[in-house]
N, C-alpha and C positions, 0 to 999 in steps of 0.2 A: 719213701716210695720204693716200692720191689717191682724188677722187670714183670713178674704176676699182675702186678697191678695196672699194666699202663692197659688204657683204653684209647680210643675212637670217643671224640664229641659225640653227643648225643645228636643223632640228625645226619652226621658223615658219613656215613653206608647205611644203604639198604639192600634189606634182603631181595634177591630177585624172583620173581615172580614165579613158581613151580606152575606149569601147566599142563591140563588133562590127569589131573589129581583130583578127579571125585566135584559133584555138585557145587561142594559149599565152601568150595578154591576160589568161586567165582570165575575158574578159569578152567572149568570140567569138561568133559564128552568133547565138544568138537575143538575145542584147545585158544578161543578168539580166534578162528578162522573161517567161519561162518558155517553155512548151510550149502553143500555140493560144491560143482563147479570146479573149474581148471584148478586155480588159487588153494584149494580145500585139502586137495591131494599132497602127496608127500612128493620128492624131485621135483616140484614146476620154478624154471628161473628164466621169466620171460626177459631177458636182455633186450634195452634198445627198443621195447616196443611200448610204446607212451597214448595209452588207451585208445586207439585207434587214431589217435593223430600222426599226420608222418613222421615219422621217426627223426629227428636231428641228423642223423648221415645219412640219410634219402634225401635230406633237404637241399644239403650243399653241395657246391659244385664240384665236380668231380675233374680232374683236370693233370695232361699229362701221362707217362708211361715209363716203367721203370722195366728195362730187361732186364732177363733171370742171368745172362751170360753176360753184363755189361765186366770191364774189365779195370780194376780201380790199382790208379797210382801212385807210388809217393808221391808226391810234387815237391821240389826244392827249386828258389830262386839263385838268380846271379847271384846276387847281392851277398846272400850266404856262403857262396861258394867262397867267396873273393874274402868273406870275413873269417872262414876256417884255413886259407892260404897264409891270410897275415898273423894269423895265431899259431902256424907251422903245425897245423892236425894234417894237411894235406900237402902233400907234394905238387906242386906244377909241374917240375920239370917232367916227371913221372904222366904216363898216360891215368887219365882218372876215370875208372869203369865205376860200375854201382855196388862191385863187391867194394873199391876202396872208398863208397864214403859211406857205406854200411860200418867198416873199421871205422875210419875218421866218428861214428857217431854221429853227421848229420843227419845220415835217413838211419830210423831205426828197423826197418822192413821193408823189403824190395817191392813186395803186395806180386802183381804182375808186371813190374817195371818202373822204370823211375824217370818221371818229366819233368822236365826246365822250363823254365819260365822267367819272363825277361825282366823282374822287377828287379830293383838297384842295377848298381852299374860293376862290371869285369873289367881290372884292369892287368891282370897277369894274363898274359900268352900260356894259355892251355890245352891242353888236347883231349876231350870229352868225349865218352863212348856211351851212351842211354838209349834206352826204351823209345824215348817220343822229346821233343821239343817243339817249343813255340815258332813262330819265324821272326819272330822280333829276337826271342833268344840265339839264336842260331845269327843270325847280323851281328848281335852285340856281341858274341866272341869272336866270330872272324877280324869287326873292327877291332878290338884286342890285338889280333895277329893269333889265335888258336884256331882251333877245327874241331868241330861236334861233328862226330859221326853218329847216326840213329843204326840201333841194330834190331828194331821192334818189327812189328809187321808193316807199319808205316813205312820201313826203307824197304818193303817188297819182297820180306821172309818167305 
């Protein structure tokens, strides 16, 4: 057997159908797309519109509202903070702004600022400068003995 010779089983492809190729194509003049009418024409791509029954997203409920200027944050917990302390990515004694855990690699992007949040627990005395925090977050470091100072429009920029 020569690469010339390989074939396709008989029955594994077929030819595709050439249409508006003359009468006796079976598939001539108007191409199997009938007689006039929207459909007939060339461009029509009726999206979404399911023969005059309501359409599926006219159906369902619509719900909610999403502003254009909303403002999205990293979010990072305690928990992590306190897990990149004891791996010595981050200094405590050092004040910890959001450019230093952009370094450290916790947030990978500041977005519009970076929020706290009080899941796991802080047990290093640190001193926090961010965007926004929780008020649970903001207890569980002062219980530590640190200070989250907010510098977002929430502290009245």
């Amino acid at each position: 057997m020569k690469l010339n010779e390989l074939r396709d089983n008989s029955g594994a492809s077929k030819a595709r159908k050439r249409i508006g190729r003359g009468p006796g194509s079976g598939k001539g003049k108007t191409g199997g797309r009938g007689i006039k009418g929207q459909k007939s024409r060339s461009g029509v791509a009726i999206k979404g519109f399911e023969g005059g029954q309501m359409p599926l997203y006219q159906r369902l409920p619509k719900r909610g509202f999403n502003s254009r200027n909303r403002k999205k944050f990293a979010v990072i917990n305690l928990g992590l903070i306190q897990k990149f302390i004891d791996a010595g990515k981050i200094d405590p004694k050092q004040e910890i702004t959001e450019e230093a855990l952009v370094e450290s690699g916790l947030v990978r992007r500041r977005l519009d600022g970076v929020r706290v949040l009080a899941k796991g627990d802080i047990t290093a005395k640190v001193t926090l400068s961010v965007t926004g925090a929780s008020k649970a977050a903001v207890e569980a470091v002062e219980k530590a003995g640190g200070t989250l100072t907010l510098t977002g429009p929430a502290a009245g920029e």
